[in-house]
C-alpha positions as CSV (number, residue, x, y, z in Angstrom):
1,X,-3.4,127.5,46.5
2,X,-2.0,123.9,47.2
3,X,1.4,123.1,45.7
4,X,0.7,119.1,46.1
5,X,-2.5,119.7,43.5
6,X,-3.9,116.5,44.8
7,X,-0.5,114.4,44.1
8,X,1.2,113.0,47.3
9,X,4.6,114.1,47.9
10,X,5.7,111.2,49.9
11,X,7.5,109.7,46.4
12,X,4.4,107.9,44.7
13,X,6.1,105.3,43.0
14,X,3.5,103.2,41.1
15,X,1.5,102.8,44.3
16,X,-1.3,103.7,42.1
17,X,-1.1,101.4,39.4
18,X,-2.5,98.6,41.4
19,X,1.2,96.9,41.4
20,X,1.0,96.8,37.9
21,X,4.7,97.0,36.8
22,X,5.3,100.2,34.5
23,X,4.3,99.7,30.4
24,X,7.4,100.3,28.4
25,X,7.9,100.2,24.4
26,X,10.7,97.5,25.5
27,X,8.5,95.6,27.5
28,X,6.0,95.2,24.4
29,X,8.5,94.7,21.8
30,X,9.5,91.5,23.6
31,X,6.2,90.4,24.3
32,X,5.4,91.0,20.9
33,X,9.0,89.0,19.9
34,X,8.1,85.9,22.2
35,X,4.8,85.5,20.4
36,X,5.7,85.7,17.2
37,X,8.3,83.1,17.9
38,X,5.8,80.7,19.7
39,X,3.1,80.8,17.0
40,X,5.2,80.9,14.0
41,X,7.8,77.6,15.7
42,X,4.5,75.3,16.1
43,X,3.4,76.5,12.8
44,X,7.0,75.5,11.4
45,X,6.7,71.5,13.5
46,X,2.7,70.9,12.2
47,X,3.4,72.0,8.2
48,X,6.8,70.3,8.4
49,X,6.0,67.6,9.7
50,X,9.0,67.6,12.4
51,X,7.4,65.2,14.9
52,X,5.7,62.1,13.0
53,X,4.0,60.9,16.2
54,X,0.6,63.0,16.5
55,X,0.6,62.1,20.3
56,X,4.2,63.8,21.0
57,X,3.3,66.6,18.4
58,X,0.3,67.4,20.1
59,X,2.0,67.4,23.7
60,X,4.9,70.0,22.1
61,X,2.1,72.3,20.8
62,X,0.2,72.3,24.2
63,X,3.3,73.2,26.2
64,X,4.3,76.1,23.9
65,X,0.7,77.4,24.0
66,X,1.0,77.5,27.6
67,X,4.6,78.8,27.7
68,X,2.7,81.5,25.1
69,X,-0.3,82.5,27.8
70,X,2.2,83.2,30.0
71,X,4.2,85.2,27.9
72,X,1.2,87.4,27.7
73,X,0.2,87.2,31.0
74,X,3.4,89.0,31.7
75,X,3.9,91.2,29.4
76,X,0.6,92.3,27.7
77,X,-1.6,91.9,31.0
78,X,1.3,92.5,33.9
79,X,-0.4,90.0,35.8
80,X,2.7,89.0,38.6
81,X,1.9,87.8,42.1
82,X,2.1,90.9,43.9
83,X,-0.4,92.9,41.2
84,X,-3.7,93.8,42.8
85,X,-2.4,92.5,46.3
86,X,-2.0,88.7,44.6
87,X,-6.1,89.3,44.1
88,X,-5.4,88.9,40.0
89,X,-3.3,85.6,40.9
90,X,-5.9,83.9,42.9
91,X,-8.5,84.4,40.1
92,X,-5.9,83.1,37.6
93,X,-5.5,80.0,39.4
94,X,-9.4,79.4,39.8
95,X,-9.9,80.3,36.1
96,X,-6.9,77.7,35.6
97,X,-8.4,75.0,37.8
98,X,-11.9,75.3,36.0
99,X,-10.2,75.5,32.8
100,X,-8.8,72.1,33.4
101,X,-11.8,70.7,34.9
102,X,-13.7,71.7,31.3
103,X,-10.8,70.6,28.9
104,X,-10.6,67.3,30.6
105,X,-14.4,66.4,30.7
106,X,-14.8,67.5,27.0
107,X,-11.4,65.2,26.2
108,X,-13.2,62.4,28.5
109,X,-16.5,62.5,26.6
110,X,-15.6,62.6,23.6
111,X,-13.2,59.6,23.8
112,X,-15.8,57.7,25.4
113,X,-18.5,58.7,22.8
114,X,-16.1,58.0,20.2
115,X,-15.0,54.3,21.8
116,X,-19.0,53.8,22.5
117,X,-21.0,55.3,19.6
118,X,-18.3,53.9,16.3
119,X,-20.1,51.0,14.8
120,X,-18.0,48.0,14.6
121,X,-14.8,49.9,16.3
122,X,-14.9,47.2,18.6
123,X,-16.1,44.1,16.9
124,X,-12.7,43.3,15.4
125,X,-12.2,39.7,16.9
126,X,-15.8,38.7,17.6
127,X,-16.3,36.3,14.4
């Protein structure tokens, strides 16, 4: 009978994992910590009314979202560059790149629809 029961004994340390770096209770906690403090701090701006400027307020709550899909990225996905042999990167960064090919469009439609299909929105100094 083999003493190795099927596990290598050259020191297998996380090669199996797919580069995934090791789940911890600590790891989650401060995932879970970070996102709770980036969804309740935009809740806190929009009900208080921190930023008057809807422009401004709405470029503060799209940065934190993103600072929040990373957070989870890292720490509830353990997507890093070297996981999968960078594999789970390069199809981040596609998923990114059509992501902000689709967010753009809609945004680009709708403003035109909006600027082109309002009656009178732009018949202010025609009389």
């Amino acid at each position: 009978m083999s003493a190795s029961h099927g596990h290598s004994s050259h020191g297998d340390h996380g090669h199996g994992d797919g580069g995934h770096p090791p789940s911890t209770f600590k790891g989650y906690m401060v995932g879970f910590i970070l996102s709770v403090i980036l969804t309740v701090i935009p809740f806190w701006m929009v009900m208080d009314r921190s930023i008057s400027d809807p422009g401004t307020l709405g470029l503060v709550l799209l940065v934190i979202a993103g600072v929040q899909v990373v957070v989870h990225m890292i720490y509830f996905l353990h997507m890093t560059p070297s996981a999968e042999g960078g594999w789970t990167m390069l199809a981040l960064l596609f998923t990114a790149v059509i992501l902000v090919i689709v967010l753009a469009g809609s945004v680009w439609v709708m403003y035109h629809m909006n600027i082109n299909m309002m009656p009178g929105h732009g018949m202010h100094g025609m009389s």
